[in-house]
N, CA, C and O atoms as a GROMACS GRO file, in nm:
protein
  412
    1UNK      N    1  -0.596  -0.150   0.482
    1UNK     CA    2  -0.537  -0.260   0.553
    1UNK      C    3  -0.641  -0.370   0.568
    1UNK      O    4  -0.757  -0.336   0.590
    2UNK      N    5  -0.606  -0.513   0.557
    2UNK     CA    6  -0.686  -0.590   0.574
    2UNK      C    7  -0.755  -0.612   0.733
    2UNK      O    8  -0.716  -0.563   0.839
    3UNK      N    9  -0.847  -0.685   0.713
    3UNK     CA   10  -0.905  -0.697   0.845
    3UNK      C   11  -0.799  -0.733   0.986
    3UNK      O   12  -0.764  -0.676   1.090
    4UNK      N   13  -0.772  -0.880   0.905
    4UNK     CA   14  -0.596  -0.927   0.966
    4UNK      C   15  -0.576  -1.027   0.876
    4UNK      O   16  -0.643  -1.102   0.805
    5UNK      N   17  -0.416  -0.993   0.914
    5UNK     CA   18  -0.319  -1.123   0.852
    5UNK      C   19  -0.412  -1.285   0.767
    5UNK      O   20  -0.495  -1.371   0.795
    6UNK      N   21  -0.348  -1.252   0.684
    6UNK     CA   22  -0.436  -1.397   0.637
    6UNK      C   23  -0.247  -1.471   0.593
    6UNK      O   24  -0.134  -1.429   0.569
    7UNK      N   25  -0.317  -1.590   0.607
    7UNK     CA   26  -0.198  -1.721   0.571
    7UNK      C   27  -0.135  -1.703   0.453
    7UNK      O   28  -0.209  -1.788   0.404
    8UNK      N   29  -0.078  -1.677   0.378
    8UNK     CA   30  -0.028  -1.677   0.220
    8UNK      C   31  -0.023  -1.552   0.201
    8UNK      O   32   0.054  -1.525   0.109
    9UNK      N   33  -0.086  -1.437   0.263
    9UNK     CA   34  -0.102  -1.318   0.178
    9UNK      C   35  -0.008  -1.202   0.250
    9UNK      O   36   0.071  -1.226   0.342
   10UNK      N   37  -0.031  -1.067   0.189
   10UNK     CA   38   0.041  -0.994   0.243
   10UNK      C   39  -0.043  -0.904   0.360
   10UNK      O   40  -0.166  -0.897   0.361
   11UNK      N   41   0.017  -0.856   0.428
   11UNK     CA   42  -0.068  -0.818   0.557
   11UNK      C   43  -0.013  -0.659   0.519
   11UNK      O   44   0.103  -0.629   0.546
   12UNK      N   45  -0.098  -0.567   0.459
   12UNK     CA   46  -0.087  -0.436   0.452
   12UNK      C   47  -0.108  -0.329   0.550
   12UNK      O   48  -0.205  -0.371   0.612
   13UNK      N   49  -0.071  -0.196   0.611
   13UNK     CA   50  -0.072  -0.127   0.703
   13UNK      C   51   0.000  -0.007   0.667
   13UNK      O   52   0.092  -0.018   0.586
   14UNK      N   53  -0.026   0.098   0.713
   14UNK     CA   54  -0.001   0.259   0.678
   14UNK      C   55   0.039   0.361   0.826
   14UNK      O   56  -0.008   0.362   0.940
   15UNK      N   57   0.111   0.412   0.782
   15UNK     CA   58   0.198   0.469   0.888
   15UNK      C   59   0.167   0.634   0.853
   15UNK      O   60   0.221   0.687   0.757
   16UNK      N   61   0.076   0.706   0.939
   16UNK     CA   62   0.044   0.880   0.932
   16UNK      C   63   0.181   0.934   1.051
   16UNK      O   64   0.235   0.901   1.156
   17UNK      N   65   0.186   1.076   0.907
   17UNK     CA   66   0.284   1.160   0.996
   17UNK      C   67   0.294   1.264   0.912
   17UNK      O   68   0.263   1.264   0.793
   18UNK      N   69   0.342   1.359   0.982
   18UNK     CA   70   0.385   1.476   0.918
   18UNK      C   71   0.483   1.461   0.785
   18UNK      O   72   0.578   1.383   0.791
   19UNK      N   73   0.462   1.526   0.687
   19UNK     CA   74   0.601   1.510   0.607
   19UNK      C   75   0.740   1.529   0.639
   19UNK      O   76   0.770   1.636   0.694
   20UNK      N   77   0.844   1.433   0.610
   20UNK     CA   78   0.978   1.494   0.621
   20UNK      C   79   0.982   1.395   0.793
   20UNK      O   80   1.079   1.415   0.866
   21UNK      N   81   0.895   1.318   0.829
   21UNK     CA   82   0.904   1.272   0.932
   21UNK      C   83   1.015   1.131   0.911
   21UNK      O   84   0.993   1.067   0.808
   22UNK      N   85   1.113   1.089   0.986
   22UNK     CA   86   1.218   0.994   0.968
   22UNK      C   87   1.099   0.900   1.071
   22UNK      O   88   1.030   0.934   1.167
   23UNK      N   89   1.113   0.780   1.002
   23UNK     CA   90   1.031   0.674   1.012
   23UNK      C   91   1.107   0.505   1.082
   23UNK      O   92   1.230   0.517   1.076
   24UNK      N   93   1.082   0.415   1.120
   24UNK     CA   94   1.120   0.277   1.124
   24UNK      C   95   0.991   0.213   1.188
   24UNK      O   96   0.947   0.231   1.301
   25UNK      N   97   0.935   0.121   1.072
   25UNK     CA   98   0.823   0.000   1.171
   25UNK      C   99   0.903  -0.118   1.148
   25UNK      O  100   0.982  -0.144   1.057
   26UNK      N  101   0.857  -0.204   1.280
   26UNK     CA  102   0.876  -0.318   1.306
   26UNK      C  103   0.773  -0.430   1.313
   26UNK      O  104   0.652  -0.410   1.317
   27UNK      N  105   0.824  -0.535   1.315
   27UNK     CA  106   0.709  -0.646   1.338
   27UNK      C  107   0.763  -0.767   1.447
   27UNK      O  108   0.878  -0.807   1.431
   28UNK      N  109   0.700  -0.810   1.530
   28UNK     CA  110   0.767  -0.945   1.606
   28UNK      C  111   0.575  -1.024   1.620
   28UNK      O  112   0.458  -0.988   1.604
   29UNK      N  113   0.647  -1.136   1.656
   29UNK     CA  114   0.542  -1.219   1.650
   29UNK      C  115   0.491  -1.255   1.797
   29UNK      O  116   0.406  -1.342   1.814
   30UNK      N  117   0.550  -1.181   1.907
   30UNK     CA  118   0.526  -1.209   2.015
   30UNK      C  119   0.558  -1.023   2.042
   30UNK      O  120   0.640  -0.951   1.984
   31UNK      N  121   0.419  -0.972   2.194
   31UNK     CA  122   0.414  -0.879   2.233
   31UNK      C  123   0.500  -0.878   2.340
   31UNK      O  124   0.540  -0.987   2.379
   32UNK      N  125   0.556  -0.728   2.427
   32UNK     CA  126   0.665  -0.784   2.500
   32UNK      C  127   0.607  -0.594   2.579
   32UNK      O  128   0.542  -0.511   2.515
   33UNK      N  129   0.652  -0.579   2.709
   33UNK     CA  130   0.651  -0.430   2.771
   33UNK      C  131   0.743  -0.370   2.833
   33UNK      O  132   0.744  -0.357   2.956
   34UNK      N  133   0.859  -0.314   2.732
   34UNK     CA  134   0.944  -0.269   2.754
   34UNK      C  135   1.010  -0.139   2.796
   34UNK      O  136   1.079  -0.082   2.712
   35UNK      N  137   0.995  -0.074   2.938
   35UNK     CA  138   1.002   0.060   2.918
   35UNK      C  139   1.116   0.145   2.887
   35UNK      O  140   1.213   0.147   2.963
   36UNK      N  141   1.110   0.238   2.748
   36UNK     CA  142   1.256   0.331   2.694
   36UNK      C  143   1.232   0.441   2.755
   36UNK      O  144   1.118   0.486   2.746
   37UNK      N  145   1.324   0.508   2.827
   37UNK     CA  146   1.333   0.616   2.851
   37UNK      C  147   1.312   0.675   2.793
   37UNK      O  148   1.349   0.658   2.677
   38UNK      N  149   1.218   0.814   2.836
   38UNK     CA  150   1.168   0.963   2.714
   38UNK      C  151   1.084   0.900   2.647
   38UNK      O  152   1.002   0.962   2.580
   39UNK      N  153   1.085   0.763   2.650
   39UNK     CA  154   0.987   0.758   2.503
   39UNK      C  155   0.830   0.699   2.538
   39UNK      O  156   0.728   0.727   2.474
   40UNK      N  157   0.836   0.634   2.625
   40UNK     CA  158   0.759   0.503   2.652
   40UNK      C  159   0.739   0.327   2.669
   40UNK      O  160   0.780   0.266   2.768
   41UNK      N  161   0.698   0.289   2.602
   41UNK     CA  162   0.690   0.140   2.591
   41UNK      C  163   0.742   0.086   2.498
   41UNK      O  164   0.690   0.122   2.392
   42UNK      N  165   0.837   0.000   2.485
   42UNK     CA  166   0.805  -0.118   2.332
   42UNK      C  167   0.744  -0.213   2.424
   42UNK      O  168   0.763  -0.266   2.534
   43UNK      N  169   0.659  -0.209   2.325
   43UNK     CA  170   0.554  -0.327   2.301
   43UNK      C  171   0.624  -0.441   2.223
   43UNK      O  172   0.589  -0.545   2.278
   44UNK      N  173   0.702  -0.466   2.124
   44UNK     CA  174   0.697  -0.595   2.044
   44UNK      C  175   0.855  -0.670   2.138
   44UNK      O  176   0.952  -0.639   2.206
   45UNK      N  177   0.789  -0.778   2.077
   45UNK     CA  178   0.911  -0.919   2.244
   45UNK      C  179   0.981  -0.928   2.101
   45UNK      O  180   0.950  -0.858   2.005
   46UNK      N  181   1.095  -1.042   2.102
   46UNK     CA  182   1.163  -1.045   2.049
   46UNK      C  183   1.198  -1.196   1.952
   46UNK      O  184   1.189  -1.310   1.998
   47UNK      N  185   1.218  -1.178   1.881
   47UNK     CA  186   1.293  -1.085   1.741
   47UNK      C  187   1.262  -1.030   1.698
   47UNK      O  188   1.176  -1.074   1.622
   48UNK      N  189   1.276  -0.947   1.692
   48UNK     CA  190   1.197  -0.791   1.612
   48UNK      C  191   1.235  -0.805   1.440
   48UNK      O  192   1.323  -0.885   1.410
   49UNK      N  193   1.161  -0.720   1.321
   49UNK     CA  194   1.228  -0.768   1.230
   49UNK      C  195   1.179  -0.613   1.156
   49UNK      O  196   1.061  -0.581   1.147
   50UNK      N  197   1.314  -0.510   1.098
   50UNK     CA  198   1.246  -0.404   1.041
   50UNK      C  199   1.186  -0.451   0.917
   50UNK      O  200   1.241  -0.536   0.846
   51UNK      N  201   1.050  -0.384   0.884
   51UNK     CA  202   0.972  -0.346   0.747
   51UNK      C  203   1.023  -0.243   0.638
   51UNK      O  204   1.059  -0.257   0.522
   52UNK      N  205   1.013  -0.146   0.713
   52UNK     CA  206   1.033  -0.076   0.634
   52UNK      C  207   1.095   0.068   0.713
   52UNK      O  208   1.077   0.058   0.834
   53UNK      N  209   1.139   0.153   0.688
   53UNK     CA  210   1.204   0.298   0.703
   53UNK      C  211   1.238   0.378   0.619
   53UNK      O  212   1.239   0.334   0.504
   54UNK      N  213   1.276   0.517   0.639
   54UNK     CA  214   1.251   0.598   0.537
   54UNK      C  215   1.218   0.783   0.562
   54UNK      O  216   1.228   0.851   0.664
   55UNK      N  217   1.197   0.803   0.490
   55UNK     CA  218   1.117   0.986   0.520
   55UNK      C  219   0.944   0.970   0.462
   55UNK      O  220   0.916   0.919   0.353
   56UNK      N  221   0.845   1.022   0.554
   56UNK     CA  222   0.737   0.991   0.539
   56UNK      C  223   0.730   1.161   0.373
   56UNK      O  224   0.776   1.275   0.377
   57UNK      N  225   0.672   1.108   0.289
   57UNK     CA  226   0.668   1.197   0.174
   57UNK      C  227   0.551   1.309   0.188
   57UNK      O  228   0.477   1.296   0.286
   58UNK      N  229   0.531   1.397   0.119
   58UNK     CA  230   0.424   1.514   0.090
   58UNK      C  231   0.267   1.440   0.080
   58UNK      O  232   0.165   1.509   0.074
   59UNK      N  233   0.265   1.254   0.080
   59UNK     CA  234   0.143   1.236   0.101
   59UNK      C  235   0.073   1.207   0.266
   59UNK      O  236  -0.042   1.182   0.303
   60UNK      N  237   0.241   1.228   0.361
   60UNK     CA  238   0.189   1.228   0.468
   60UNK      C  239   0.177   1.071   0.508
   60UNK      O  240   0.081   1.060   0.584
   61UNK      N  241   0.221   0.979   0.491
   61UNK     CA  242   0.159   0.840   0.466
   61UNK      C  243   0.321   0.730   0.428
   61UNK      O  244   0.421   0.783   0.379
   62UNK      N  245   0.317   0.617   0.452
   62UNK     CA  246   0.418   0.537   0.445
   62UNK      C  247   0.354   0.420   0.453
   62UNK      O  248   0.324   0.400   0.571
   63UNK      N  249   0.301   0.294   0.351
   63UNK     CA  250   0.326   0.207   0.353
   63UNK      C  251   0.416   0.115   0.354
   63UNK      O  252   0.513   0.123   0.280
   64UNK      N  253   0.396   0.004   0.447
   64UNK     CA  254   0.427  -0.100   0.500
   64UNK      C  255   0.372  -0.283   0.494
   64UNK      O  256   0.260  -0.328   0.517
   65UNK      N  257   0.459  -0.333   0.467
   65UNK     CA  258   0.368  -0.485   0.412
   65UNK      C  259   0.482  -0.613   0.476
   65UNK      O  260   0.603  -0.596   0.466
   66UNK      N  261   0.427  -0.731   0.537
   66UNK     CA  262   0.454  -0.816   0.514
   66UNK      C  263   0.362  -0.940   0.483
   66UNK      O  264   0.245  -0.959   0.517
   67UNK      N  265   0.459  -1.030   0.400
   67UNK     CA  266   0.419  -1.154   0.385
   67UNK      C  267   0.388  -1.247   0.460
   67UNK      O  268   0.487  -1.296   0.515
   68UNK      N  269   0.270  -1.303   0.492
   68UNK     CA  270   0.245  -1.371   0.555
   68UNK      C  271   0.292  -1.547   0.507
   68UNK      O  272   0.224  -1.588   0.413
   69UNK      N  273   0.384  -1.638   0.554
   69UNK     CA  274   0.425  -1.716   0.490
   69UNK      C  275   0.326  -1.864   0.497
   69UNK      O  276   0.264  -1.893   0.599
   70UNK      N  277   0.323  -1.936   0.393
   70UNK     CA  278   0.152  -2.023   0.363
   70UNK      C  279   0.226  -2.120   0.448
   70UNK      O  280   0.302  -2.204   0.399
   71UNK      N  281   0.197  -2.106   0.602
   71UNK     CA  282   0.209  -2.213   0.708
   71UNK      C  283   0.116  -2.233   0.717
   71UNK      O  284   0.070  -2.135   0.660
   72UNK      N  285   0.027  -2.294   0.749
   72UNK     CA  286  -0.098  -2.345   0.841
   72UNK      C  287  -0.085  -2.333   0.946
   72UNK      O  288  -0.178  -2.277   1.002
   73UNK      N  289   0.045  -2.381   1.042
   73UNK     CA  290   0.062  -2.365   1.162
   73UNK      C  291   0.071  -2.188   1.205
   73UNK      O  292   0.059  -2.157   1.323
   74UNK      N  293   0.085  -2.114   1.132
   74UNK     CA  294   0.071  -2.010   1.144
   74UNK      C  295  -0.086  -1.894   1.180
   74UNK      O  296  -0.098  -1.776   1.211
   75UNK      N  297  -0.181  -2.005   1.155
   75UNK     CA  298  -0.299  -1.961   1.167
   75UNK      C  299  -0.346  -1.963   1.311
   75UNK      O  300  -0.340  -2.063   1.382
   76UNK      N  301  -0.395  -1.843   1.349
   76UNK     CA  302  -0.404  -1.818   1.499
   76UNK      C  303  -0.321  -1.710   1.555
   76UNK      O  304  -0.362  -1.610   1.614
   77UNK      N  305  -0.160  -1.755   1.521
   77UNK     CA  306  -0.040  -1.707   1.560
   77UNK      C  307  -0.075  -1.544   1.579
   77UNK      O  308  -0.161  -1.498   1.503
   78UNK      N  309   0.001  -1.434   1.699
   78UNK     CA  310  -0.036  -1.296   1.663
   78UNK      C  311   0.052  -1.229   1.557
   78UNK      O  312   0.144  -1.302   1.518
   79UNK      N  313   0.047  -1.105   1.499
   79UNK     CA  314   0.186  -1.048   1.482
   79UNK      C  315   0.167  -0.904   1.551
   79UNK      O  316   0.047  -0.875   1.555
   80UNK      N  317   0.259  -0.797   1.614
   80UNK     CA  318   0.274  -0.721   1.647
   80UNK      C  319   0.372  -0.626   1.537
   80UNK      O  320   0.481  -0.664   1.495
   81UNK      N  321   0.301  -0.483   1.498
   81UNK     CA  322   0.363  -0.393   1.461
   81UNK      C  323   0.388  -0.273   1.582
   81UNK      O  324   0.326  -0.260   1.688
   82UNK      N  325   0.494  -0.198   1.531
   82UNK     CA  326   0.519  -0.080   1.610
   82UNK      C  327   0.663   0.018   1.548
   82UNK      O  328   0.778  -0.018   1.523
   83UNK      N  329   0.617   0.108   1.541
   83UNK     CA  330   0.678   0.246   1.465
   83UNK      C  331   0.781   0.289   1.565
   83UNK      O  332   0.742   0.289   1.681
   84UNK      N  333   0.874   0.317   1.549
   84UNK     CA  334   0.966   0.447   1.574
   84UNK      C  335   0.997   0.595   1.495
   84UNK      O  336   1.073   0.585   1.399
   85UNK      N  337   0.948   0.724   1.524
   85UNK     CA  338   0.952   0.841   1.441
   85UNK      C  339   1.026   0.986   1.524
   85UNK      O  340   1.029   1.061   1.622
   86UNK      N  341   1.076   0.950   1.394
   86UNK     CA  342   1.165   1.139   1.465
   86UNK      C  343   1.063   1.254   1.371
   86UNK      O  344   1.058   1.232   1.250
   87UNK      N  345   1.011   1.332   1.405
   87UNK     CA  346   0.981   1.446   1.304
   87UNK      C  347   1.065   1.511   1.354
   87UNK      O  348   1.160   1.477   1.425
   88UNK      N  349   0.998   1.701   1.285
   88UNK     CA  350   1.058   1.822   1.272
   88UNK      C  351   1.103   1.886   1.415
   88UNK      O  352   1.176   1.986   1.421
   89UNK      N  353   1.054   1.819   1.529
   89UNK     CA  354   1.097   1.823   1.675
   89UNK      C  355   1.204   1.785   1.693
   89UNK      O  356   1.263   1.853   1.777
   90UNK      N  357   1.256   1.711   1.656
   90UNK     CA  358   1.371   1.615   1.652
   90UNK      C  359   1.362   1.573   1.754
   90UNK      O  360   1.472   1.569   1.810
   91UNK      N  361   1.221   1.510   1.857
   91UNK     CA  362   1.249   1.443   1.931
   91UNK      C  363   1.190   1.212   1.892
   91UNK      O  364   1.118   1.158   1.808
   92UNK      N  365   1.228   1.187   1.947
   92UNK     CA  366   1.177   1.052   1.919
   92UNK      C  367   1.096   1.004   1.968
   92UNK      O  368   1.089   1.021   2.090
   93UNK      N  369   0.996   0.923   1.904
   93UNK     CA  370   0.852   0.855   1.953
   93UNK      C  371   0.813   0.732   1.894
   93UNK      O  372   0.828   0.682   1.782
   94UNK      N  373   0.737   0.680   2.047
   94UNK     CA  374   0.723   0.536   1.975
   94UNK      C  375   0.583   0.563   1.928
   94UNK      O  376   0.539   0.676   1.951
   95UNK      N  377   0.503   0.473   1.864
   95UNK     CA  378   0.356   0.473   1.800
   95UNK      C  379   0.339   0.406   1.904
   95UNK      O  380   0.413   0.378   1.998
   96UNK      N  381   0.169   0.366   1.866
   96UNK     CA  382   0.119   0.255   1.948
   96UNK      C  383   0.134   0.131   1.927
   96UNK      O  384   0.203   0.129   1.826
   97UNK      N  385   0.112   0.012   1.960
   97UNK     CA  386   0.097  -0.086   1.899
   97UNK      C  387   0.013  -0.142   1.833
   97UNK      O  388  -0.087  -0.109   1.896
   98UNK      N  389  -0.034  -0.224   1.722
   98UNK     CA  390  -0.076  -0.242   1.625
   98UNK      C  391  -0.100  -0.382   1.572
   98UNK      O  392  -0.029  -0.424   1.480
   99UNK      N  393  -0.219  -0.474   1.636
   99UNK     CA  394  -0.213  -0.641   1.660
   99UNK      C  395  -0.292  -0.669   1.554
   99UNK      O  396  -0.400  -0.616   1.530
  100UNK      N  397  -0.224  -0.776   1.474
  100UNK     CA  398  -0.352  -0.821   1.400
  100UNK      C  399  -0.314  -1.026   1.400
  100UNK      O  400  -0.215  -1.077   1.348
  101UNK      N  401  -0.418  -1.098   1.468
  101UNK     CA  402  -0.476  -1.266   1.450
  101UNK      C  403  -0.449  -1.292   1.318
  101UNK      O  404  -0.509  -1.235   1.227
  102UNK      N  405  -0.313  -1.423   1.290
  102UNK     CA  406  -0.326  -1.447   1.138
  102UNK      C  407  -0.427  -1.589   1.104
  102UNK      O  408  -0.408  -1.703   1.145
  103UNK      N  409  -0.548  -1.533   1.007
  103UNK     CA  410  -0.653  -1.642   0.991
  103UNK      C  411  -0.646  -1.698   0.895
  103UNK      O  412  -0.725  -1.789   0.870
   0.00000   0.00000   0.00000
């Protein structure tokens, strides 16, 4: 993963879990503290926007990417990631949150 977000480029990031784990990350551009029952916090304010979802595979691992779009005004700006995962528990969990400054 890059250091952070750069202007034009893609902002890469990796999601660990057990295999066979049911997956959803998100991204919003503003942080927010939301408390879900059973689960904990969302962290990301709103509009939220899914990346990516899926079943995490036998490498244990799920990449995730967005484009950072070539604003200028965008430089500075935060973005916020944050996961939702069911594994073999079948219970649900949020990740942590996950900030990266776009420079």
């Amino acid at each position: 993963m890059r250091a952070s977000p750069q202007v034009g480029h893609p902002f890469v990031g990796v999601l660990d879990a057990p295999a066979g784990t049911a997956y959803a990350v998100f991204s919003a551009l503003q942080s927010d503290y939301v408390p879900v029952t059973g689960l904990g916090l969302w962290h990301l304010g709103s509009p939220d926007t899914l990346l990516a979802s899926g079943l995490i595979g036998t490498a244990q691992i799920a990449a995730f990417s967005l484009t950072v779009p070539s604003q200028s005004a965008l430089t500075g700006a935060g973005l916020f990631f944050q996961a939702i995962t069911n594994g073999h528990s079948t219970s649900l969990q949020l990740t942590d949150l996950l900030h990266g400054r776009v420079r």
